[in-house]
C-alpha positions in Angstrom: 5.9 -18.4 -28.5 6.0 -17.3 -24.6 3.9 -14.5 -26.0 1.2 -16.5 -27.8 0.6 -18.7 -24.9 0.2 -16.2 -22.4 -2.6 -14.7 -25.1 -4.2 -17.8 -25.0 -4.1 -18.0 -21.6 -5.8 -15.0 -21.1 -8.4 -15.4 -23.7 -9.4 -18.7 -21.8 -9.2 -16.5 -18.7 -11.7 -14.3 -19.9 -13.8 -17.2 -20.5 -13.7 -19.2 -17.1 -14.5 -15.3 -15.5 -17.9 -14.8 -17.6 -18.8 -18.5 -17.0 -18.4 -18.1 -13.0 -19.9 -14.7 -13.6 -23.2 -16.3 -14.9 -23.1 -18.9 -12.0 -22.8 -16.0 -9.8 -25.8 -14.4 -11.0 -28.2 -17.6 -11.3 -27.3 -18.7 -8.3 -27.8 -15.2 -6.7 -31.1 -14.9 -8.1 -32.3 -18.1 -6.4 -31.5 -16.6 -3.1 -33.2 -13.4 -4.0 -36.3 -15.4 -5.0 -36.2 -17.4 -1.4 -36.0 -13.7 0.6 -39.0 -11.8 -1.8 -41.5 -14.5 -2.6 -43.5 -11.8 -4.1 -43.3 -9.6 -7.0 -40.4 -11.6 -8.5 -39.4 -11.6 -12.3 -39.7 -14.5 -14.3 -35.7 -15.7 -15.0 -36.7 -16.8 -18.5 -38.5 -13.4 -19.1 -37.2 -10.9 -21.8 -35.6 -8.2 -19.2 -34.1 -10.6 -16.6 -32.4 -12.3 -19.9 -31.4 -9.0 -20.9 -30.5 -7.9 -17.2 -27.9 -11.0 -17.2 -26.4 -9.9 -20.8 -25.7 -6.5 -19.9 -23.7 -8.1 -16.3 -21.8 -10.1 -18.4 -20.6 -7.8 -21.1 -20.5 -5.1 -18.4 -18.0 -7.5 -16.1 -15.8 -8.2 -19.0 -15.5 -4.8 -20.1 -14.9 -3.8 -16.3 -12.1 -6.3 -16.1 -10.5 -5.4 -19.1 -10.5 -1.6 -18.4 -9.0 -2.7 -14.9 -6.1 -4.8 -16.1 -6.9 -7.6 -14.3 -5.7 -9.9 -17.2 -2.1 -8.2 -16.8 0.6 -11.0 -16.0 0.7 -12.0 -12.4 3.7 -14.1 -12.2 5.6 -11.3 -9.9 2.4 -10.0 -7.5 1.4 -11.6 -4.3 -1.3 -13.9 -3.5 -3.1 -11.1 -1.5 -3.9 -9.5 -4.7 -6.4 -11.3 -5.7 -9.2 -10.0 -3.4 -8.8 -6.3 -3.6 -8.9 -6.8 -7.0 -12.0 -8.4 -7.6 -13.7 -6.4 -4.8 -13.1 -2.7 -6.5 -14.0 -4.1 -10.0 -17.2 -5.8 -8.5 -18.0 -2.9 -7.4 -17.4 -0.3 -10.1 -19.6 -2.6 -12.0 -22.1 -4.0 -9.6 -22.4 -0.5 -8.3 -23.3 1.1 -11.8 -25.5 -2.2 -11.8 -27.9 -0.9 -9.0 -27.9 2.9 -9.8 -29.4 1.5 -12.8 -32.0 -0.3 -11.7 -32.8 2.4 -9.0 -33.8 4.3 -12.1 -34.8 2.4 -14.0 -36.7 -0.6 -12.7 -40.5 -0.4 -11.3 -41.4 0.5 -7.9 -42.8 -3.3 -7.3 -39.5 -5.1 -8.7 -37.0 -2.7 -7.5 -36.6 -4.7 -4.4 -36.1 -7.5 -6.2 -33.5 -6.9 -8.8 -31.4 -4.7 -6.1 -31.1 -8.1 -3.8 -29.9 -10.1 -6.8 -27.4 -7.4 -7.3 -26.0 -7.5 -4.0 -25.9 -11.3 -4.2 -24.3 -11.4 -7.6 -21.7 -9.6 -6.3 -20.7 -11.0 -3.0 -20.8 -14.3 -4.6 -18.9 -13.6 -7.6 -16.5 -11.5 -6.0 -15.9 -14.8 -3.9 -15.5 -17.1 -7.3 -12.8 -14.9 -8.7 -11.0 -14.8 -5.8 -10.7 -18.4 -4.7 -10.3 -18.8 -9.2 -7.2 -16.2 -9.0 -5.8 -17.9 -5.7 -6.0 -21.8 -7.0 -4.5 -20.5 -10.2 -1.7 -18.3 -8.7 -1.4 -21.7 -6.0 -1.2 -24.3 -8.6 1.5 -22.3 -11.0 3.6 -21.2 -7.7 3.7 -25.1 -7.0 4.5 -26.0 -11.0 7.1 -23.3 -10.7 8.9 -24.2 -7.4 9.8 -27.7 -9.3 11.4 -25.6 -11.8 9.2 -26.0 -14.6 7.7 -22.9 -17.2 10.9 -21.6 -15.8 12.2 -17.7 -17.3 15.6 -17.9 -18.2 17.1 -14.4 -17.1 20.8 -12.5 -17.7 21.7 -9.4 -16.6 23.4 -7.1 -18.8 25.3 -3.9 -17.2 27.4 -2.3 -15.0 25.1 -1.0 -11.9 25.9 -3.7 -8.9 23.4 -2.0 -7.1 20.4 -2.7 -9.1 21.7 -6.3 -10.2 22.5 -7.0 -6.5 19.1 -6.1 -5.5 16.9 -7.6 -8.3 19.1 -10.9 -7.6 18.2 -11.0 -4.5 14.4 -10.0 -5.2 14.4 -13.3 -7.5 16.1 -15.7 -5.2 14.1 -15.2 -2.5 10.5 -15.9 -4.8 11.3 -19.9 -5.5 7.4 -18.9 -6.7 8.2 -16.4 -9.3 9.6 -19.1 -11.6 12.7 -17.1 -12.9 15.7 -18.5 -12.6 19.4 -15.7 -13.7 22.0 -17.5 -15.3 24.1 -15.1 -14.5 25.6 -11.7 -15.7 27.2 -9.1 -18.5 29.2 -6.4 -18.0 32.9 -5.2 -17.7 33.0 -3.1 -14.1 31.3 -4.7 -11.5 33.8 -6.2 -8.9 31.6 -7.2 -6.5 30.1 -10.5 -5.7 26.0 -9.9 -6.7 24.9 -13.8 -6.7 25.5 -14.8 -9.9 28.3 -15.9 -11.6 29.8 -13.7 -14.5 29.4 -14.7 -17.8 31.6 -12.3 -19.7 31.9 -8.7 -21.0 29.9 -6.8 -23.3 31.6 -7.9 -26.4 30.5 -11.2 -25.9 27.6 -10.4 -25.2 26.0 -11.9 -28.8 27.9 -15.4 -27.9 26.6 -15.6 -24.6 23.1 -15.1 -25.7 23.4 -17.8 -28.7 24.8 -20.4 -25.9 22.6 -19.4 -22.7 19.2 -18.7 -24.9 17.9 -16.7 -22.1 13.8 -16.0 -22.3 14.7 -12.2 -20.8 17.7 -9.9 -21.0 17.7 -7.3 -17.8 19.6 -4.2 -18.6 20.8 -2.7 -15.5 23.0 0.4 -17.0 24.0 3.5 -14.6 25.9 6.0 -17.9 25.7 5.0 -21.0 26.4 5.8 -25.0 23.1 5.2 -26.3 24.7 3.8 -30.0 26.5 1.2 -27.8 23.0 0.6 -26.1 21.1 0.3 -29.1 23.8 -2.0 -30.2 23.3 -4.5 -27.5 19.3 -4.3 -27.2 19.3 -5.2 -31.1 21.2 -8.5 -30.2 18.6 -9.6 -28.1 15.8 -8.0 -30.4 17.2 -10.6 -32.9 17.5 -13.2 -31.4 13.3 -12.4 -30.0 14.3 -12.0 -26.4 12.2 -10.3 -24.1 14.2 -6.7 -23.0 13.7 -4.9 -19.5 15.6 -2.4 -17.8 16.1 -1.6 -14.0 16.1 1.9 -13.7 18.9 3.9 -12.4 16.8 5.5 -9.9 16.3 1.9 -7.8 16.7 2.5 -4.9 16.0 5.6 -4.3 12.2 5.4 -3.6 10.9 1.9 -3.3 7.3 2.1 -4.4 5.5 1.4 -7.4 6.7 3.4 -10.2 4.2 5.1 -12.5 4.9 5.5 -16.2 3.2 8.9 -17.3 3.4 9.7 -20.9 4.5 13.0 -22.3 3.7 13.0 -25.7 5.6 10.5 -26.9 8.5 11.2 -23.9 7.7 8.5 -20.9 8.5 9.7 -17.4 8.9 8.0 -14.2 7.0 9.0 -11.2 9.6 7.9 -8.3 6.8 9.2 -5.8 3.5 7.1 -7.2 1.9 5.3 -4.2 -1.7 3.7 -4.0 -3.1 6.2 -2.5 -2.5 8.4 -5.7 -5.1 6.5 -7.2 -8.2 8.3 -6.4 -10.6 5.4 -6.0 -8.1 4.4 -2.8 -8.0 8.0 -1.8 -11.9 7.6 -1.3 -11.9 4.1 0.2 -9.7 5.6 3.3 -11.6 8.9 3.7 -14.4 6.9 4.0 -13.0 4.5 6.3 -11.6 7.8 8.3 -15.1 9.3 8.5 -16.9 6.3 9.8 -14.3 4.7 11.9 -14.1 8.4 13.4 -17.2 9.0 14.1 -17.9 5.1 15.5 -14.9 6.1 18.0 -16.0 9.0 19.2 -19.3 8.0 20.3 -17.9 4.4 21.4 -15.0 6.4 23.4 -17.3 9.6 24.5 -17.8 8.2 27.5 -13.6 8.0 28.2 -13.3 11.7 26.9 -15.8 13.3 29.2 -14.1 11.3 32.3 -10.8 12.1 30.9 -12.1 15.9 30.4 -13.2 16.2 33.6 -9.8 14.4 35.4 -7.6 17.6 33.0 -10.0 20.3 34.7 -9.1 18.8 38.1 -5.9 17.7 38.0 -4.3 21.5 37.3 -5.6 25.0 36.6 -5.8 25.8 32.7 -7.4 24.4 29.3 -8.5 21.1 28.9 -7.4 20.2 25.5 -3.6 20.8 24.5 -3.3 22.3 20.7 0.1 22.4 18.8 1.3 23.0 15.6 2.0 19.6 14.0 3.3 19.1 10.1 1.2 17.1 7.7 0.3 16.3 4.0 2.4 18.2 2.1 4.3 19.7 4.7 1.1 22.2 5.3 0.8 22.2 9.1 -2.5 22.0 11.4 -3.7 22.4 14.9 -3.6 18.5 16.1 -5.6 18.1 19.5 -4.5 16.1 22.9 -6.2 16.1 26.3 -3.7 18.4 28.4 -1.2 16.3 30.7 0.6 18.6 31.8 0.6 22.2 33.9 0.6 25.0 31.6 4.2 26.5 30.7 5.9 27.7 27.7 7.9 25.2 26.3 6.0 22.6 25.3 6.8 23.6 21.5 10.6 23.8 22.3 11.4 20.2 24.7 10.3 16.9 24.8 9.1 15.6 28.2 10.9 13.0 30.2 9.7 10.3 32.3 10.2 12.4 35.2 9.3 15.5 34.2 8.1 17.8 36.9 5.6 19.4 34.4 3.3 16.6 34.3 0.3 16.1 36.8 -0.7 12.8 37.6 -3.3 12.4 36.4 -1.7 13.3 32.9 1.1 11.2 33.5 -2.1 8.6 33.4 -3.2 9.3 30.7 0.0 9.5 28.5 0.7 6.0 29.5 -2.4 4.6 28.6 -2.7 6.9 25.3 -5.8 8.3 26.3 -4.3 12.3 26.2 -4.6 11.4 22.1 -8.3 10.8 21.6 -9.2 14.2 20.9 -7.5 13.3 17.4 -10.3 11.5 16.2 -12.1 15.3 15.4 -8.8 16.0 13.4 -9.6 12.7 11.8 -13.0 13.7 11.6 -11.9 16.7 10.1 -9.7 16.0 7.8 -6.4 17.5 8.6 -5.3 13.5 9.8 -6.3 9.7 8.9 -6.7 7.2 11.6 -3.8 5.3 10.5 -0.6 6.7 8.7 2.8 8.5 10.3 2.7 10.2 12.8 3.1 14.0 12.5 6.2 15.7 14.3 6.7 19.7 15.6 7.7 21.7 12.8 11.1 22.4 14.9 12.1 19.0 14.5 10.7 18.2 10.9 13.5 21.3 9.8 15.9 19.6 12.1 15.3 15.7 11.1 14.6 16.2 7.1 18.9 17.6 6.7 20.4 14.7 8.3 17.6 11.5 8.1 17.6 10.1 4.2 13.9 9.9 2.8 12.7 12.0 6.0 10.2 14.5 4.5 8.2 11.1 2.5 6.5 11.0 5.3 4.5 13.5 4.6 3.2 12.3 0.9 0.0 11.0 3.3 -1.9 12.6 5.8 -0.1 11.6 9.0 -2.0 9.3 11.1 -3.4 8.6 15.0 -1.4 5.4 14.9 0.8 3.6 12.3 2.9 0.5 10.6 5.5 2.1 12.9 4.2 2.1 16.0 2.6 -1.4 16.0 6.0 -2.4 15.4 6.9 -1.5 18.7 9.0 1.4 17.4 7.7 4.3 19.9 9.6 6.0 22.7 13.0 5.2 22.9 14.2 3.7 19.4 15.5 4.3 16.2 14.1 7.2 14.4 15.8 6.2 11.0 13.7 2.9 11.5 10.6 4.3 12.2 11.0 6.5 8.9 11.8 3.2 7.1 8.5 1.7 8.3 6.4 5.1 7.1 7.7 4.4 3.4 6.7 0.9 3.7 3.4 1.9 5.1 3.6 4.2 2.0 4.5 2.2 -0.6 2.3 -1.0 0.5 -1.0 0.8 1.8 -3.9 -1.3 1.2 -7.4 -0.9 2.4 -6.8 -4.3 4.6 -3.5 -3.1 6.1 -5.0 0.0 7.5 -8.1 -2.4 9.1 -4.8 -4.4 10.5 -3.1 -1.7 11.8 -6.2 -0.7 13.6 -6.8 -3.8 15.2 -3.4 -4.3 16.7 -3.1 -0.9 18.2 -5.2 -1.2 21.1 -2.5 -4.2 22.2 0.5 -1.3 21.6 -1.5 1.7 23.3 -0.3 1.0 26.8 3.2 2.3 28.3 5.1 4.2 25.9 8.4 4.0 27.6 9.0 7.9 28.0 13.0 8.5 28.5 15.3 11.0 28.7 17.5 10.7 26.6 20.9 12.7 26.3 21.0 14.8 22.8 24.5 14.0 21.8 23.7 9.6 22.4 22.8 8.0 19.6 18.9 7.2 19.5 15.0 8.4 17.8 12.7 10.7 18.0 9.3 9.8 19.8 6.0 10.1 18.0 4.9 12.9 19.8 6.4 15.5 22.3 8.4 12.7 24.8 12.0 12.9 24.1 15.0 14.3 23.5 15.6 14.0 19.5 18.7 11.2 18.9 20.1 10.1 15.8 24.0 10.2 14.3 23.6 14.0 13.5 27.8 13.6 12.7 27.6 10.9 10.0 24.3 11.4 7.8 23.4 8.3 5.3 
């Protein structure tokens, strides 16, 4: 029944998105009309009638081959947006390389601003559509109504504990567990018991759940068959939590071997390679706008490194990035030349730096040269930030998750370090914030990250800190590493 009516559902979906499709594109030709009085095409004329078929099929098919119509119940509201934006333009983009092509020299004008218009406007109807929807059924759901009756069946507290905790704290979601199945678990995970496996057939006759959630660590598969066939008869809905929870939390891909599915514990969005284009593309020209808007900063701050102390003006070392392949990242020098600037970190008093470098350390402005490293390729103007290859070997044996990091090109500036963690903190935090940066990139969270790090560039509270204390690693080469080296997670 649950099934049927979500098929519906989307079926009248589809619907209400060709509808606001075709006001999207009459409206949009009105304004293309009011900006090229001349040389316009007729809108009941054979080609523009045509023109407005092919958008419509083309935006359903689009849509489809997107997923957009998946089930939503569990996503965020921000979803909407980025969703409607890339499909708009996959097909609003084929749209205009098409009429580049194909239309006349006199029209081409024309049918390329109704294009542009179609798509600004109906990426804007699908997102405030998606967002009333997803606002309306988060509000019918939060008075616990088209509620999801849930139980857990299994013996991994871990998972249950989590995904309880996941559910109680979305009153949006519109799931409510009754409680749990299972013989071992000792430990309080939210809900209430219900009983052990060999009732598990009664409980589901009394309860009626919607969903069964398997959360199994080691198991007999007959004895697992056994209990998914209870709820198969009775048409409940089966998942599983997967016994690698936990150890990764990003968004798992399902690849398909044949007919054997595997897990991909280390998807992440940028896998995708339409993301992967999106940030180069917002590397290259974000780059390039900061070196020109900053050039006048780097030739002041070139000339202040020549002055200040005899040797070169930029500082190059050996950093680690994507993949654990290293590069040569760039700095303006800050301090005199010596030999152990691949070996220590500085302190706040260090008699190596001049002060004219202790200047521009504060301020952040010894890291600008890292824009041509952007530029080039070898880092992203926003992700981790990459560490001495020393201290990767050192921090990867005793910091759990360490070496994720470098899944992404590291970065000028990052999740971390807008979160205040620079200097002296917690490196195990700071790693904690990379996977989340990881996990939860979007092409809007880099644009925020971006615009809060000018507030964040100033002071980074270089310390020395004692190796054997307790403490973090700083971004760059400013302390002494700390973290519990006796007592790794």
């Amino acid at each position: 029944m649950q099934n049927e009516r979500r098929g519906i559902l989307d079926i009248i979906e589809v619907y209400i998105d060709m509808l606001l499709t075709l006001v999207a594109i009459l409206v949009s030709y009105f304004f293309a009309v009011m900006i090229i009085s001349e040389e316009i095409v007729p809108l009941d004329s054979p080609i523009t009638v045509m023109l407005i078929a092919l958008q419509l099929l083309m935006s359903s098919f689009v849509y489809h081959a997107l997923n957009m119509y998946r089930p939503t119940r569990y996503q965020r509201r921000y979803h909407s947006f980025p969703e409607a934006l890339r499909a708009n333009l996959v097909y609003y983009g084929a749209m205009a390389l098409i009429i580049a092509f194909v239309a006349r020299e006199g029209y081409r004008g024309f049918f390329l601003y109704w294009v542009l218009f179609a798509a600004i406007m109906s990426t804007a109807f699908l997102t405030f559509k998606r967002h009333l929807i997803k606002t309306v059924l988060n509000a019918v759901r939060e008075k616990q109504f088209n509620l999801r009756k849930i139980i857990i069946v299994g013996d991994n507290a871990y998972s249950a504990k989590e995904y309880v905790k996941e559910i109680n704290d979305g009153a949006q979601y519109g799931t409510m567990i009754l409680g749990y199945v299972g013989d071992k678990i000792t430990e309080d995970i939210g809900v209430d018991k219900l009983g052990p496996f060999t009732k598990l057939s009664e409980i589901l006759d009394k309860y009626k759940p919607t969903e069964v959630v398997f959360a199994i660590d080691a198991y007999d598969k007959r004895h697992l068959i056994r209990l998914v066939n209870m709820c198969d008869d009775r048409c409940i809905k089966v998942y599983f939590l997967p016994v690698i929870y936990g150890f990764f939390k990003t968004q798992r891909q399902i690849e398909q071997v044949g007919s054997v599915p595997l897990i991909n514990i280390h998807s992440t969005p940028l896998d995708n390679t339409a993301n992967a284009i999106m940030k180069r593309a917002l590397d290259i020209v974000g780059s390039l706008f900061l070196i020109i808007l900053t050039s006048p900063i780097m030739i002041a701050a070139a000339i202040g490194v020549r002055l200040s102390s005899p040797g070169p003006i930029f500082f190059r070392q050996i950093r680690v990035g994507k993949m654990g392949k290293k590069f040569m990242m760039l700095k303006f020098r800050s301090m005199r030349v010596n030999s152990f600037s691949n070996k220590e970190w500085t302190t706040d008093t260090d008699s190596r730096k001049t002060k004219f470098g202790n200047f521009i350390r504060k301020t952040s402005i010894d890291e600008l040269p890292q824009l041509f490293n952007v530029l080039g390729g070898s880092m992203s103007l926003v992700g981790p930030r990459p560490e001495i290859p020393v201290f990767v070997e050192q921090f990867k044996e005793v910091i759990p998750l360490y070496m994720v990091k470098h899944y992404v090109k590291p970065g000028m500036t990052g999740l971390a370090q807008i979160k205040g963690l620079r200097g002296d903190t917690s490196v195990e935090d700071r790693i904690q914030e990379d996977i989340s940066y990881i996990e939860h990139w979007s092409f809007w969270l880099d644009i925020a990250i971006l615009l809060k790090t000018p507030m964040k560039a100033i002071n980074k509270n270089e310390k020395y800190v004692e190796e054997q204390q307790e403490g973090a690693l700083l971004d760059d080469e400013t302390t002494r590493p700390r973290t519990t080296w006796a007592d790794p997670v």
